[in-house]
C-alpha positions in Angstrom: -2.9 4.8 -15.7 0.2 5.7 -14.6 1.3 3.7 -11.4 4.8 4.9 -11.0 4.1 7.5 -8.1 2.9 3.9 -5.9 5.7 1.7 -7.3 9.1 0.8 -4.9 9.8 0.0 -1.4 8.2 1.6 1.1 9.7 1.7 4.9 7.3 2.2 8.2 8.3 5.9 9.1 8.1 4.5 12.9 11.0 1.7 13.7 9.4 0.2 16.4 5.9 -0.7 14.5 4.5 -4.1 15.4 2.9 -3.8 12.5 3.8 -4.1 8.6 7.7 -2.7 8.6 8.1 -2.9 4.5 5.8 -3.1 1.4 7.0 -3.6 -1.8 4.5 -2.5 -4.9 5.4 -3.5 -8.6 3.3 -3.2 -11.7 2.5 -6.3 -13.5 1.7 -7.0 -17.1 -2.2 -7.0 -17.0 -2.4 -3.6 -15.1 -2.6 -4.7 -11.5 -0.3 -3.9 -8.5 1.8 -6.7 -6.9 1.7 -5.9 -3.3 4.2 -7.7 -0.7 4.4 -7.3 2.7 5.7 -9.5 5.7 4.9 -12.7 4.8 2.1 -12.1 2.2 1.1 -11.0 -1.4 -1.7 -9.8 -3.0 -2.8 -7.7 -5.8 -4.9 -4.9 -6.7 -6.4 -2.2 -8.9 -4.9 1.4 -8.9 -6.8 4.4 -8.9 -6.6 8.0 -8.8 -7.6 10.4 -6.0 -6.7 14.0 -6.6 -8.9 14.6 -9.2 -11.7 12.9 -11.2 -9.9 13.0 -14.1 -6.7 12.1 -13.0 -4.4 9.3 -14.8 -2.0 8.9 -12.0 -2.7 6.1 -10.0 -2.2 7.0 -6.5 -4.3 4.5 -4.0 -5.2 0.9 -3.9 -6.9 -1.4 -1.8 -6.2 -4.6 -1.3 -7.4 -8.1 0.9 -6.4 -11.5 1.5 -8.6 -13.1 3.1 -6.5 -12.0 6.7 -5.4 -8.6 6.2 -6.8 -5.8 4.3 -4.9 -2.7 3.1 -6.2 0.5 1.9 -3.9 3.1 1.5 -3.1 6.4 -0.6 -0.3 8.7 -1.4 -0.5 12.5 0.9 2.6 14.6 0.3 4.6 12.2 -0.4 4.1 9.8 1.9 2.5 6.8 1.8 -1.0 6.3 4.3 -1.9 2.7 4.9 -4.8 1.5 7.1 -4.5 -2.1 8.0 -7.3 -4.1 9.1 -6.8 -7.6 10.5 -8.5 -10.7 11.3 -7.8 -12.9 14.1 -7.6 -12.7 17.7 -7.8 -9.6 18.3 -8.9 -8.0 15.2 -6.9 -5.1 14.9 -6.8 -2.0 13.1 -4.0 0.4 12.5 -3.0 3.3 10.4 1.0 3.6 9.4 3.1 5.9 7.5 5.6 4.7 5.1 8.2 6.6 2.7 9.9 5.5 -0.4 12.9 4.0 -0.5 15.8 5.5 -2.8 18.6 3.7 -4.2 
């Protein structure tokens, strides 16, 4: 599968988030996605959306045990919903673009 559309940093679209501010996503060796965000890592499987038979990854979801992540690529931009456990659970949906050299 074909990751690179999901790969780089991605930047919170809104400044003043409380929330996750950066994720980083990076292919490893075995096929998984290296996800890093805040103070946390995790990994997880790509997989397509657009079509059934697509070969371009472009969604993953992801959980570590405190915060789980499930997010996809629309026009672009990069959708994350971000669950959380603790006090208060929280859930929030972000918007993140890529950032270029």
């Amino acid at each position: 599968m074909n990751v690179a559309p999901l790969l780089g940093t991605w930047i919170n679209t809104n400044a003043n988030s409380r929330g996750i501010t950066r994720i980083e996503i990076s292919a490893q060796d075995d096929g998984l996605l290296r996800i890093a965000a805040q103070d946390w890592e995790a990994t997880s499987l790509p997989f397509a959306l657009d079509r059934f038979d697509s070969t371009e990854g472009m969604a993953f979801s992801t959980d570590t045990g405190k915060v789980r992540l499930q997010a996809n690529i629309k026009g672009g931009v990069l959708v994350v919903a971000a669950m959380t456990a603790g006090e208060p659970n929280t859930w929030v949906r972000e918007f993140y673009y890529r950032r270029t050299a």
